[in-house]
MDAnalysis code that builds the backbone (N, CA, C; Angstrom):
import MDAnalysis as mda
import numpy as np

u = mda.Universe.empty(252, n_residues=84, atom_resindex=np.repeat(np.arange(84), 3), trajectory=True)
u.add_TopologyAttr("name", ["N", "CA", "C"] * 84)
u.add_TopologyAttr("resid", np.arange(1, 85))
u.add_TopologyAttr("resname", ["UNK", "UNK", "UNK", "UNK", "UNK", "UNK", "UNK", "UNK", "UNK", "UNK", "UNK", "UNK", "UNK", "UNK", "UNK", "UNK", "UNK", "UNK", "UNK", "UNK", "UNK", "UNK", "UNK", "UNK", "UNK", "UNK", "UNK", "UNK", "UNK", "UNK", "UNK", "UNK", "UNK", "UNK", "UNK", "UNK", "UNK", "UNK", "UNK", "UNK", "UNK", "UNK", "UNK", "UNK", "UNK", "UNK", "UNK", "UNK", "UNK", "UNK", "UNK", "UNK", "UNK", "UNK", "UNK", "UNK", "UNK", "UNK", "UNK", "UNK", "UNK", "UNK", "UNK", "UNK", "UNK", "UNK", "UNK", "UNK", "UNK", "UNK", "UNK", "UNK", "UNK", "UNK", "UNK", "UNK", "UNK", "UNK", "UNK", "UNK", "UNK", "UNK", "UNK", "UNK"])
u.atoms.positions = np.array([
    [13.635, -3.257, 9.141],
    [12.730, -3.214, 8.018],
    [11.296, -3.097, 8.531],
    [10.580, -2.381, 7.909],
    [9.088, -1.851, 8.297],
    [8.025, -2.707, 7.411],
    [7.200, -3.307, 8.344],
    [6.398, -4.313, 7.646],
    [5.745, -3.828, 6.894],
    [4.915, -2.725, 6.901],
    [4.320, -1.673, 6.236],
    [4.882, -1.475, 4.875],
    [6.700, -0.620, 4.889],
    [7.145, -0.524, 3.903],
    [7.095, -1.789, 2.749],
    [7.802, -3.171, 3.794],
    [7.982, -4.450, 2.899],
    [6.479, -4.872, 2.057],
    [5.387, -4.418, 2.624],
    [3.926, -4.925, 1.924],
    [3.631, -4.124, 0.709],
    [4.482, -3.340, 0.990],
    [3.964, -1.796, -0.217],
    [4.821, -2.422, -1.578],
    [6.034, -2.745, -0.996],
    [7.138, -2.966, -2.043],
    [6.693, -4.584, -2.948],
    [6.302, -5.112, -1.693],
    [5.812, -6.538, -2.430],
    [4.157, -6.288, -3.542],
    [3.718, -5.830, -2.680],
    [2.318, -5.811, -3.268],
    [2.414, -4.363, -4.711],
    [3.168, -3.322, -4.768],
    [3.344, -3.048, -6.227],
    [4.373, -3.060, -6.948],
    [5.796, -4.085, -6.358],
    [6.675, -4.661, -7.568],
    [7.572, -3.758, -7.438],
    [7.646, -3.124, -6.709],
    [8.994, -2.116, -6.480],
    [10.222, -2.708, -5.337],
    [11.247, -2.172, -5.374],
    [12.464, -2.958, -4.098],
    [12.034, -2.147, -2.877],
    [12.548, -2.223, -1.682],
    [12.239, -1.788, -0.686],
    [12.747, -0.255, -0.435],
    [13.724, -0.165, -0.848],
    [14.123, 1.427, -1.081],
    [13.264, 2.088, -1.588],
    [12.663, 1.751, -2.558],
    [11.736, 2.706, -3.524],
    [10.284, 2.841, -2.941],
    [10.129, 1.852, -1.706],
    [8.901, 1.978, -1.463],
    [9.289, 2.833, 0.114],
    [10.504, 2.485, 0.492],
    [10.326, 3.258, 1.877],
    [10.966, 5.210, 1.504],
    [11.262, 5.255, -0.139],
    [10.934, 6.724, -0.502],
    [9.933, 7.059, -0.325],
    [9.030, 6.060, -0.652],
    [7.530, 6.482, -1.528],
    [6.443, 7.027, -0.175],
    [7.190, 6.572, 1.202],
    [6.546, 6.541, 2.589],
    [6.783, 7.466, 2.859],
    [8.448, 8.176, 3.248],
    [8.610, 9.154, 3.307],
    [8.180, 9.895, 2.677],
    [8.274, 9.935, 1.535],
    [7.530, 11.328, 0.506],
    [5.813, 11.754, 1.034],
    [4.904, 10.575, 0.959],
    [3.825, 10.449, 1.825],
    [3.444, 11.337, 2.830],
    [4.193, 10.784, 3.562],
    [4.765, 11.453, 4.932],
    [4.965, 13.128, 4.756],
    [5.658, 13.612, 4.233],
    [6.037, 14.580, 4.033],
    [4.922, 15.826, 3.914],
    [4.596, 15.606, 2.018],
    [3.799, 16.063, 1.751],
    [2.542, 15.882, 2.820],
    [2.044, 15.254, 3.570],
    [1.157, 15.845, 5.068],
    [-0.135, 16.566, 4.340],
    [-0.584, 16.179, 2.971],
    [-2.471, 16.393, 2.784],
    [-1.955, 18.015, 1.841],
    [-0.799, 18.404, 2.021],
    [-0.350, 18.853, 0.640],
    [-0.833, 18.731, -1.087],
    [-1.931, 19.031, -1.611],
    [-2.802, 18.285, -2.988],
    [-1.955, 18.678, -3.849],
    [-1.290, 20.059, -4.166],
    [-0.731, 19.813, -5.684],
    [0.585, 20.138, -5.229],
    [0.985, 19.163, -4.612],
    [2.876, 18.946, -4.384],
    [3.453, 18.501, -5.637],
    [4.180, 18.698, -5.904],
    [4.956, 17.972, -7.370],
    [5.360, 16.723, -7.192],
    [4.890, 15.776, -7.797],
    [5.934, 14.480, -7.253],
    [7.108, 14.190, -8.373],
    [8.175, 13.610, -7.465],
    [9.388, 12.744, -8.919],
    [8.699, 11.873, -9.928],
    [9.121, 11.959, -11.342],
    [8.767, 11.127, -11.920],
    [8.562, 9.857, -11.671],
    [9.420, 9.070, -11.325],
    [9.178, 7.687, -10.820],
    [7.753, 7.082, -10.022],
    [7.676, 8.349, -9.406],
    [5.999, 8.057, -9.043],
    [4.442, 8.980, -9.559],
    [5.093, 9.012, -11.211],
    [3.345, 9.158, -11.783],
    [3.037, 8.156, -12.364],
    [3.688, 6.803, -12.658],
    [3.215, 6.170, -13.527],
    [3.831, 4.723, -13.028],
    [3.114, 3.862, -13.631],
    [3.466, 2.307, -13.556],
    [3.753, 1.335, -12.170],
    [4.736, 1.196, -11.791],
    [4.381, 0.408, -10.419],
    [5.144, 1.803, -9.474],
    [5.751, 2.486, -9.921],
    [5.848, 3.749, -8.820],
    [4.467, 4.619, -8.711],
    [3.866, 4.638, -9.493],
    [2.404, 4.947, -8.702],
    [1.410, 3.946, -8.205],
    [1.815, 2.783, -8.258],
    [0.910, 1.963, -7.093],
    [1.662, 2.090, -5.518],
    [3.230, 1.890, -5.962],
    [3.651, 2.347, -4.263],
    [3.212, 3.332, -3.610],
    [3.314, 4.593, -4.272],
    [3.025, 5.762, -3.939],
    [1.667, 5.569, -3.177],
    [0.658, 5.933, -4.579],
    [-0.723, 5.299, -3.715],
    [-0.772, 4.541, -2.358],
    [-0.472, 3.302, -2.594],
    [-0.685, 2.705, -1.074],
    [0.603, 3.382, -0.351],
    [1.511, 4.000, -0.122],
    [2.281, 4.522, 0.759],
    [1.261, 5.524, 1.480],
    [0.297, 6.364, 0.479],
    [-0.377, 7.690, 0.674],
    [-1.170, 6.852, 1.696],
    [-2.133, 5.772, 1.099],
    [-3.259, 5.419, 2.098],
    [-2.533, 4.794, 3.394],
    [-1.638, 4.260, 3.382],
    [-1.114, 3.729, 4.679],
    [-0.629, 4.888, 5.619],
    [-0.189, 6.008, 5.279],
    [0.000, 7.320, 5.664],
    [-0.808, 7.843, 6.352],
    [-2.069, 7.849, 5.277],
    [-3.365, 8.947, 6.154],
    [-4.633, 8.309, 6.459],
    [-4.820, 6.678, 5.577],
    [-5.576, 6.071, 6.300],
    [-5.003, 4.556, 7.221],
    [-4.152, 4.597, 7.747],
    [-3.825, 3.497, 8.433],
    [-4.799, 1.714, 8.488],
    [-5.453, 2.284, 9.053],
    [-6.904, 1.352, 9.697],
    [-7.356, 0.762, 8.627],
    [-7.949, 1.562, 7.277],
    [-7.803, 1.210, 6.052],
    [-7.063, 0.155, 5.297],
    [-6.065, 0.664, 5.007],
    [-4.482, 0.036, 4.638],
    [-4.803, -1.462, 5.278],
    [-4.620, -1.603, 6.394],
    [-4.214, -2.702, 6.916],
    [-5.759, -3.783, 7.221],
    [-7.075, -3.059, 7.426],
    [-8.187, -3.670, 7.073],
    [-8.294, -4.096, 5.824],
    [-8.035, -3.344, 5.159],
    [-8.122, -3.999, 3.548],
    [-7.428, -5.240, 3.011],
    [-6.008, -5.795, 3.575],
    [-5.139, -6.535, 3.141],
    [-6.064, -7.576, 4.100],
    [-6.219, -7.256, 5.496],
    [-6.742, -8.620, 5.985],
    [-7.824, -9.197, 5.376],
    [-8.781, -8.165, 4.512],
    [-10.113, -8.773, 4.239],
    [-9.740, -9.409, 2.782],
    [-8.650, -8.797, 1.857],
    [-8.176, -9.407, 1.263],
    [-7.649, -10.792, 1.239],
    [-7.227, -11.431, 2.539],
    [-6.805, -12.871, 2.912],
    [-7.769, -13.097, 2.999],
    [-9.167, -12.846, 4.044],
    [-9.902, -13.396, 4.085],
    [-11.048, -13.727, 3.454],
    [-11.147, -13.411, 2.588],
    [-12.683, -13.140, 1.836],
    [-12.437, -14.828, 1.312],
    [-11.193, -15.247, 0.826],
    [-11.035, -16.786, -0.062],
    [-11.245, -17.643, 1.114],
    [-10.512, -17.458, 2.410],
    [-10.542, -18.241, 3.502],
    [-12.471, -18.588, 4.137],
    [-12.980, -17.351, 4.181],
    [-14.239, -17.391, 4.214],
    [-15.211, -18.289, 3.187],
    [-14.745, -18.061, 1.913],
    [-15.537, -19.173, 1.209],
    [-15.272, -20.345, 1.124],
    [-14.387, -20.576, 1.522],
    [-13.777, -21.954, 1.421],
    [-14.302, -22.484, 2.182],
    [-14.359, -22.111, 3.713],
    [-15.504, -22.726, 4.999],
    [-16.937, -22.659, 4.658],
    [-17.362, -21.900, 3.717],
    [-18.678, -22.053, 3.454],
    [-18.800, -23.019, 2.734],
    [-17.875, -23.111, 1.097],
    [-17.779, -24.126, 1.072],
    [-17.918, -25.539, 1.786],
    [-17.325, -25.641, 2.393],
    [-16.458, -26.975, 3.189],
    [-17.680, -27.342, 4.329],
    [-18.409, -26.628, 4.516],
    [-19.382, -26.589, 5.684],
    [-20.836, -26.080, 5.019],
    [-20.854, -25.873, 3.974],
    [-22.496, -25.196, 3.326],
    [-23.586, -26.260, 3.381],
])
């Protein structure tokens, strides 16, 4: 199991199959703009997988900066807090 895939699936509510489609498909299409996608991913939580499948795809560094600053931004105030 791909930690990548499992964060995609957790973080927009989809099972892990549907998100390690959503990677491959990503993948695929390779900066491709008007590829057709399956229904399942224009709308609702198959287009949040999609999305972050895309950015974890072509922006990596991104993807995974973002989730950390996401943990951290609460962890950070809390020490300011705790120490201000």
């Amino acid at each position: 199991m791909s930690l990548t895939v499992t964060t995609i699936a957790k973080l927009s509510g989809v099972n892990y199959q549907t998100a390690k489609r959503a990677c491959d498909l990503a993948g695929a299409f390779d900066g491709e703009v008007h590829a057709e996608l399956p229904d399942e991913f224009t709308y609702g939580a198959g287009a949040r997988c999609y999305a972050l499948a895309t950015i974890a795809e072509t922006r990596i560094a991104l993807f995974w900066g973002g989730l950390i600053a996401i943990a951290a931004v609460p962890v950070l105030a809390l020490v300011k807090v705790l120490h201000g």
